[in-house]
ZAVOMAR-440457 format. One line per field, with one value per residue (C-alpha): residue number from 1; residue in one letter; x, y, z. Coordinates in Angstrom, 1 decimal, always signed. Example, Ala and Ser with C-alpha at 12.3 -4.5 7.8 and 13.67 -1.06 7.14 Angstrom:
<vomis>
pos [1, 2]
code [a, s]
east [+12.3, +13.7]
north [-4.5, -1.1]
up [+7.8, +7.1]
</vomis>
This chain:
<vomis>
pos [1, 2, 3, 4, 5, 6, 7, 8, 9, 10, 11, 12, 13, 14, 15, 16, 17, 18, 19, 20, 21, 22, 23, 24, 25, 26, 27, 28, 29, 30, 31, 32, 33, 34, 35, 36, 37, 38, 39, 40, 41, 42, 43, 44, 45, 46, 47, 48, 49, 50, 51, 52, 53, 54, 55, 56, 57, 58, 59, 60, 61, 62, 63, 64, 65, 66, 67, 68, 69, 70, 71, 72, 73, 74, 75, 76, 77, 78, 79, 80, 81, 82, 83, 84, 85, 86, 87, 88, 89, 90, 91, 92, 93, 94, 95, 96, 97, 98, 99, 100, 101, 102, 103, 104, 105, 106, 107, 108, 109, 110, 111, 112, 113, 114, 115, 116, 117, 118, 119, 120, 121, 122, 123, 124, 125, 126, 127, 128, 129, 130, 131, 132, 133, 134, 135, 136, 137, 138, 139, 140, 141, 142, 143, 144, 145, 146, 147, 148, 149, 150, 151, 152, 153, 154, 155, 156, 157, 158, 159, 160, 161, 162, 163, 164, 165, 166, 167, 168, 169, 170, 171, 172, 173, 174, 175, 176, 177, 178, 179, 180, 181, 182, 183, 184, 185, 186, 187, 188, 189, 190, 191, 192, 193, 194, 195, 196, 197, 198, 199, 200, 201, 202, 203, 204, 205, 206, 207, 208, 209, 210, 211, 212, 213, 214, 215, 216, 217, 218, 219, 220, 221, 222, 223, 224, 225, 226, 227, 228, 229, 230, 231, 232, 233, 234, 235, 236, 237, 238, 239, 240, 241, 242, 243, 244, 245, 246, 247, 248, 249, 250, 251, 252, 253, 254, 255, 256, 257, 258, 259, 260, 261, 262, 263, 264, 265, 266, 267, 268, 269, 270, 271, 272, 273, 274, 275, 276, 277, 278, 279, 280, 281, 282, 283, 284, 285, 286, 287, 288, 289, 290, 291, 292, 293, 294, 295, 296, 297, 298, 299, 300, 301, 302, 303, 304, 305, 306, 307, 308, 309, 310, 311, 312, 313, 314, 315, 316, 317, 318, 319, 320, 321, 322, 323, 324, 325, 326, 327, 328, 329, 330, 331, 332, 333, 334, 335, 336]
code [x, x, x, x, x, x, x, x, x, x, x, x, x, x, x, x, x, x, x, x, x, x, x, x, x, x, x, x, x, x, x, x, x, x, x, x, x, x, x, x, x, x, x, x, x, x, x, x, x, x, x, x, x, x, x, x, x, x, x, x, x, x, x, x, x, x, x, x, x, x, x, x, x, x, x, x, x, x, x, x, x, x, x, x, x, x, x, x, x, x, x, x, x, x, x, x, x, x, x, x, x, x, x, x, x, x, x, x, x, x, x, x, x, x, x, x, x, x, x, x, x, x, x, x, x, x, x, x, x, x, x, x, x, x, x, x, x, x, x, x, x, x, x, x, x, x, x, x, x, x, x, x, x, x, x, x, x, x, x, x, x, x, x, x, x, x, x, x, x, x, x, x, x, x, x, x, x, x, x, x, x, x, x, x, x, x, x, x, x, x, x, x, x, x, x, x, x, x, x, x, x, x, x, x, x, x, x, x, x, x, x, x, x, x, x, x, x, x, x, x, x, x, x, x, x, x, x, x, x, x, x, x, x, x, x, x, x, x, x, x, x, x, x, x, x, x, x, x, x, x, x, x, x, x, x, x, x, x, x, x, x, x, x, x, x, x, x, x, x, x, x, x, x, x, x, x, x, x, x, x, x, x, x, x, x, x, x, x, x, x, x, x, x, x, x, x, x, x, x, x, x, x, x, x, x, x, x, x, x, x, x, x, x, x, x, x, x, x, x, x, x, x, x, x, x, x, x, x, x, x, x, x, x, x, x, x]
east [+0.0, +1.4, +1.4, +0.6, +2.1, +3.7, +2.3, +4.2, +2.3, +3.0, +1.0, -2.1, -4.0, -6.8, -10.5, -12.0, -12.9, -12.1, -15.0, -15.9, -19.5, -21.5, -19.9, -21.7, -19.6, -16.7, -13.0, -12.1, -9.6, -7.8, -7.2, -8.0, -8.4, -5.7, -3.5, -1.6, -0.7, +3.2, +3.6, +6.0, +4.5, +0.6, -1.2, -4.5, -7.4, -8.8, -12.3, -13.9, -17.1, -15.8, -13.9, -10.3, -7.4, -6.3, -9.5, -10.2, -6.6, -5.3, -7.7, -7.7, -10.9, -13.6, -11.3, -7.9, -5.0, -2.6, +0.8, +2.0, +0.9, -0.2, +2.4, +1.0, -2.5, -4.0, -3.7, -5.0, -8.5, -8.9, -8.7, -11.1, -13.1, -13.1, -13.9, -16.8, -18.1, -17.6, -19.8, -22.6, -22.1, -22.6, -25.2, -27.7, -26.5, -28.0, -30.8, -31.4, -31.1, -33.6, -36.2, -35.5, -36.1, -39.2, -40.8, -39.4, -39.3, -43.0, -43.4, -41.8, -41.6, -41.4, -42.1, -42.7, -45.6, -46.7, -50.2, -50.9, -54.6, -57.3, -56.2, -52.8, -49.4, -45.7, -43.1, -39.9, -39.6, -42.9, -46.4, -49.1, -52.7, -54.5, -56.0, -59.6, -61.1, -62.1, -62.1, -62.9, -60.4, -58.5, -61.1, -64.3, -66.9, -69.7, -73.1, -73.2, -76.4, -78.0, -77.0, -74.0, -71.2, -68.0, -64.4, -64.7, -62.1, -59.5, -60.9, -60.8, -56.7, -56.5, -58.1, -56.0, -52.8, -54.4, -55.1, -51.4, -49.8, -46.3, -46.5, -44.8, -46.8, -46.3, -47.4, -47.4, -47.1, -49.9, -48.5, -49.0, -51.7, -53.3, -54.6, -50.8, -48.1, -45.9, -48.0, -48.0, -51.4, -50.9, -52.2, -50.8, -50.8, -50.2, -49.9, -51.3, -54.5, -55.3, -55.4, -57.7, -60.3, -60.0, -60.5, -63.9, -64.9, -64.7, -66.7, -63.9, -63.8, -66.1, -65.4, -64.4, -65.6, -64.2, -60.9, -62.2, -64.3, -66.6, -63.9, -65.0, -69.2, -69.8, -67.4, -69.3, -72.7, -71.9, -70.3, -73.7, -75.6, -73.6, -73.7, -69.6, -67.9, -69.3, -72.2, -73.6, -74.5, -74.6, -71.8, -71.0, -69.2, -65.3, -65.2, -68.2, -67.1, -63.6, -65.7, -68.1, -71.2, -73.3, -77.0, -75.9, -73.7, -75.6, -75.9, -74.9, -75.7, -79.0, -80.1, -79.7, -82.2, -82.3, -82.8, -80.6, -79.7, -78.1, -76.0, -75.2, -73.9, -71.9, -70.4, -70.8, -70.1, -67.3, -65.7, -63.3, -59.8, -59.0, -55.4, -52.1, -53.7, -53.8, -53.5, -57.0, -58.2, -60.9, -62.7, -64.4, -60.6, -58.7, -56.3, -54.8, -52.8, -50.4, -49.1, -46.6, -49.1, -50.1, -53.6, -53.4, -55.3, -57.4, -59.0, -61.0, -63.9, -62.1, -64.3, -60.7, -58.4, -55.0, -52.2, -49.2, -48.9, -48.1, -52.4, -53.7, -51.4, -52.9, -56.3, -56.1, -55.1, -52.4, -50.6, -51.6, -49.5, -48.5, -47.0, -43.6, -42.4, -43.5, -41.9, -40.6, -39.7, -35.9, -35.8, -37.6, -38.8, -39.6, -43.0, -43.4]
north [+0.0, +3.2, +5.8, +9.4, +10.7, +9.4, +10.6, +10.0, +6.6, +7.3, +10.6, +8.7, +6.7, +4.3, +4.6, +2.9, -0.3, -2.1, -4.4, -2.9, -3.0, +0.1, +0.0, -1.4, -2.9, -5.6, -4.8, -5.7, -8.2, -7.2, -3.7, -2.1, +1.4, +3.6, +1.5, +2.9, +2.3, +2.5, +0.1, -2.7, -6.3, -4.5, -7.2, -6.8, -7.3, -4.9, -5.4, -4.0, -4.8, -6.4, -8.5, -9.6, -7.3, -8.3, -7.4, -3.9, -2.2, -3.7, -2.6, -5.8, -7.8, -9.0, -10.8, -10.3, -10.1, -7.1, -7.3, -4.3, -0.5, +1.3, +3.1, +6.5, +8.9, +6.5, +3.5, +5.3, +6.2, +2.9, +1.2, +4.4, +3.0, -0.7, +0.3, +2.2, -0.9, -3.3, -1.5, -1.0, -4.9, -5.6, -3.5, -5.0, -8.8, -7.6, -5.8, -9.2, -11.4, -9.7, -9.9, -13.5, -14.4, -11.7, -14.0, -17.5, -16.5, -17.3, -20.7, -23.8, -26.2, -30.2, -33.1, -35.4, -34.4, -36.3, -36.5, -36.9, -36.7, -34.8, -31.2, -31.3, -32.3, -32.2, -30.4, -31.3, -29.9, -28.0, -29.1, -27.2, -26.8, -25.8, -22.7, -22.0, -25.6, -28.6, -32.3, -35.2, -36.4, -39.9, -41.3, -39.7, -41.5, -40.9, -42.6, -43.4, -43.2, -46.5, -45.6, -47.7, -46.5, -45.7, -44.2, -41.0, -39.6, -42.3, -41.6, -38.0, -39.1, -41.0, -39.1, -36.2, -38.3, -39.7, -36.3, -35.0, -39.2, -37.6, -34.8, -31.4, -29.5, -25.6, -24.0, -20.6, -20.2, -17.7, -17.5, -20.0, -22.1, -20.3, -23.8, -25.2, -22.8, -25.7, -26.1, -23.5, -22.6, -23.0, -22.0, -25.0, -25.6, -28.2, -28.1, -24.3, -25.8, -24.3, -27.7, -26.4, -25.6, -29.1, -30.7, -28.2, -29.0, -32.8, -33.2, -34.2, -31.2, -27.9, -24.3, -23.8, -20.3, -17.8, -18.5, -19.2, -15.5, -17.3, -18.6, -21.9, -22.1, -21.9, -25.1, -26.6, -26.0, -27.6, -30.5, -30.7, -30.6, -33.4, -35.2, -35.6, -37.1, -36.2, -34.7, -39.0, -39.2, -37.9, -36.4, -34.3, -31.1, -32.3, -29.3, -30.4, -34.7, -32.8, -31.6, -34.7, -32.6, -35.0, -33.2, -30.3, -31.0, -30.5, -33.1, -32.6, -34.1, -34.9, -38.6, -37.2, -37.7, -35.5, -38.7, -40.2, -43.0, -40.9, -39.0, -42.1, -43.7, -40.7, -40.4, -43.8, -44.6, -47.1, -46.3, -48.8, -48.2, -47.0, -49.2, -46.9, -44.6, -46.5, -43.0, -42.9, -39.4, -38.0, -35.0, -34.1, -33.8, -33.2, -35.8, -37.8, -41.7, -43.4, -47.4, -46.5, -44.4, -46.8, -45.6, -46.4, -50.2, -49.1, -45.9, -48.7, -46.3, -43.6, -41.6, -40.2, -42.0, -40.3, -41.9, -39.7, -37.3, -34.2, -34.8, -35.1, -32.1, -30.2, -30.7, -29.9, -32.5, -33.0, -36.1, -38.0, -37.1, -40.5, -41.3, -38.7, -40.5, -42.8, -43.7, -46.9, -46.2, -43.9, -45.2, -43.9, -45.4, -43.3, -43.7, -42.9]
up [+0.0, -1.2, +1.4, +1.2, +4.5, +7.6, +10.8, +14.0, +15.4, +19.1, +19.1, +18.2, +20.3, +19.7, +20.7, +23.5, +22.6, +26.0, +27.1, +30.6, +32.5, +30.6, +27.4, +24.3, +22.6, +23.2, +22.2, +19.1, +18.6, +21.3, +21.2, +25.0, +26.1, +25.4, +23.2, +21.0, +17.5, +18.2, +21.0, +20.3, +18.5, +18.5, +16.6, +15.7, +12.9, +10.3, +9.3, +6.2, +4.3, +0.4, -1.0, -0.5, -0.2, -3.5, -5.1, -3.6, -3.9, -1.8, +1.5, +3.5, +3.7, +6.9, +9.2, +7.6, +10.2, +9.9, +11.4, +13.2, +13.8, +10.7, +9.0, +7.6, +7.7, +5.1, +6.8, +10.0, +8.0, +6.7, +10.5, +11.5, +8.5, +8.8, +13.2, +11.8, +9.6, +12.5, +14.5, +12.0, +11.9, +15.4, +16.0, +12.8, +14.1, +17.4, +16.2, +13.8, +17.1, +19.2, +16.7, +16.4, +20.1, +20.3, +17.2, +18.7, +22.5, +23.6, +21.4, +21.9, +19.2, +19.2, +16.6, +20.0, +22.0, +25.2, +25.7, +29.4, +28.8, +27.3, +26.9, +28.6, +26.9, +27.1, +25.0, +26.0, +29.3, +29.3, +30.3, +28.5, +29.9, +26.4, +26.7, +27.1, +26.8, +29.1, +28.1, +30.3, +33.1, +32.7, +35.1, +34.0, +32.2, +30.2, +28.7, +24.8, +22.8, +23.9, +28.1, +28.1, +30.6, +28.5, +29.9, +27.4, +29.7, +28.7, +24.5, +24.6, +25.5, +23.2, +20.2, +20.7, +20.8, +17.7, +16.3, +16.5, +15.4, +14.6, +12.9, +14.6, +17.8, +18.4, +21.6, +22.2, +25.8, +27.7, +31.4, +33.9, +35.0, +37.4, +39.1, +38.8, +38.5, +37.7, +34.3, +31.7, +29.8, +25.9, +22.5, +20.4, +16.5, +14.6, +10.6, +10.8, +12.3, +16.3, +18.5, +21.5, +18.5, +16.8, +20.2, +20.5, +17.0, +17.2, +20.3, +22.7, +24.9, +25.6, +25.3, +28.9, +30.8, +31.7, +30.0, +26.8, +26.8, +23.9, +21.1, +21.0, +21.6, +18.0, +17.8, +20.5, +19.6, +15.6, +17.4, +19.8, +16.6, +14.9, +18.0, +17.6, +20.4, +24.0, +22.4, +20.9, +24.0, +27.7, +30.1, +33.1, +32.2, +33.6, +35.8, +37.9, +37.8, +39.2, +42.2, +42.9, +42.4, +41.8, +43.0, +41.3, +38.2, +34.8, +32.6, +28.7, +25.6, +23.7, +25.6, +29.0, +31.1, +34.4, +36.9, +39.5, +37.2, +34.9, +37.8, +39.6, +36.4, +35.9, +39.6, +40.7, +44.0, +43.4, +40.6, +38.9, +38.6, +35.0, +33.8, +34.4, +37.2, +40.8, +42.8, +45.4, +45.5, +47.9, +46.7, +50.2, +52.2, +48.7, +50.2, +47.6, +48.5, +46.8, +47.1, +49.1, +52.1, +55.1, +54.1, +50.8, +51.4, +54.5, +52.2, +50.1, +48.3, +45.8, +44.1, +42.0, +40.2, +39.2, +37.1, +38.7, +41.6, +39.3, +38.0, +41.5, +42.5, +39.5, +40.5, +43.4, +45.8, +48.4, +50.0, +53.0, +55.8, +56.4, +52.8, +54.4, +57.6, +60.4, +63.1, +65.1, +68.6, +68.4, +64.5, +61.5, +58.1, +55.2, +52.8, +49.3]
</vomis>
């Protein structure tokens, strides 16, 4: 590079690029605050936006390493230059990186969805709640057409486990379920199509007030009509079979009939346990027992079944006191 004039290196000195707490942005390549062009062995890299060296007369190119301090004025304005690029660089890769995470940050993505029953599942790490609807629980059951008891609760599981097979799930998280922090509430998609909705549509779960704020009763009422899913024949709505109201809890569908039959069939007082859930729950104390409690065989009459601790703890319930520790005399013998 042909030089136009020499300027004395040690009377210049570079800008503050040092990485300390406040400053925006990191020092380049090494150089710190207060170097100066004319110490001995100051290595450090050029950048500038183009081609090679060879190819722009010779200026050097993004990420070529120059040797030494820079020998006259017109080396000085092409560093000041190639700084000034480097910086307009970091700051559109930054700019480019937050609105990646503001699109991405509230949806998590995954091709392997757990279903744990009728509107919950797992993505990854992440248990989602979907938002605004209500299907049956795991042990609910429900009446068919001709009055036959059926476990709709275990169905609606299984037709929304159906409904997503293997194809790619997207939930975009809405906060925390206000019921069970540990659970997150979720809007989830799968091949453009809104899940909760598809769920409402098909029969296998209602449009669920007041977190729903209306979406999903013109779903409902067409799957009603249709007599799709729930609707063939007759149900409890889940949040009333989750509280035992039997005397009070309407009854849905178009073969109900308003008699004690019907509610004893759909709250019955010994309810078998469904396969995969052996956890006794008690709606009156909210005490739930597993196999491992002392009262676990004693507590004979269930009107709950739970298939892990995390579903009785989200609805609700809470451990016996004697599933933590007994104790023997001066030792002690831990349960569950």
């Amino acid at each position: 590079m042909a030089c136009v004039a020499t300027v004395e290196p040690s009377a210049i000195t570079t800008p503050s690029y040092s990485h300390q707490e406040g400053s925006r942005d990191p020092a380049p390549f090494g150089l710190g605050r207060g170097s100066r062009f004319g110490e001995p062995a100051q290595r450090f890299h050029l950048l500038a936006v183009g081609r090679r060296a060879a190819d722009r007369g010779g200026r050097p190119a993004l990420g070529e390493m120059v040797q030494g301090p820079p020998r006259c004025a017109s080396e000085i304005r092409e560093f000041i230059l190639a700084t000034r690029h480097e910086k307009i660089i970091l700051r559109a890769m930054r700019q480019w990186i937050a609105t990646l995470l503001l699109i991405v940050g509230g949806s998590c993505w995954a091709a392997d969805a757990i279903v744990k029953d009728g509107d919950t599942l797992i993505l990854g790490d992440t248990s989602y709640k979907l938002d605004g609807i209500d299907a049956p629980e795991p042990d609910q059951v429900c009446l068919d057409e001709k009055g036959t008891i059926w476990r709709c609760g275990i169905e609606a599981r299984d037709r929304l486990a159906k409904l997503i097979d293997s194809r790619t799930v997207r939930c975009d998280d809405k906060g925390p379920d206000p019921a069970y922090p540990a659970r997150r509430i979720g809007v989830c998609w799968i091949d453009g199509q809104n899940l909760n909705q598809l769920l409402v549509r098909d029969g296998w779960a209602v449009n669920f007030e007041p977190y729903a704020k209306g979406r999903f009763k013109a779903d409902e009422s067409d799957a009603e009509k249709n007599r799709r899913g729930l609707w063939k024949g007759c149900f409890l709505a889940p949040h009333d079979f989750r509280h035992w109201n039997k005397q009070t809890a309407k009854l849905y569908g178009l073969t109900c009939s308003d008699d004690a039959t019907s509610r004893n069939n759909l709250l019955p007082d010994h309810p078998a346990m469904p396969a995969g859930c052996p956890i006794k729950g008690n709606p009156k104390s909210g005490i739930y027992h597993t196999e491992g409690c002392r009262s676990y065989r004693s507590y004979e009459n269930p009107k709950r079944w739970f298939c892990s601790e995390e579903d009785a703890q989200a609805a609700g319930f809470r451990k016996a006191k004697n599933c933590r520790t007994t104790y023997v005399g001066r030792a002690s013998r831990a349960w569950a």
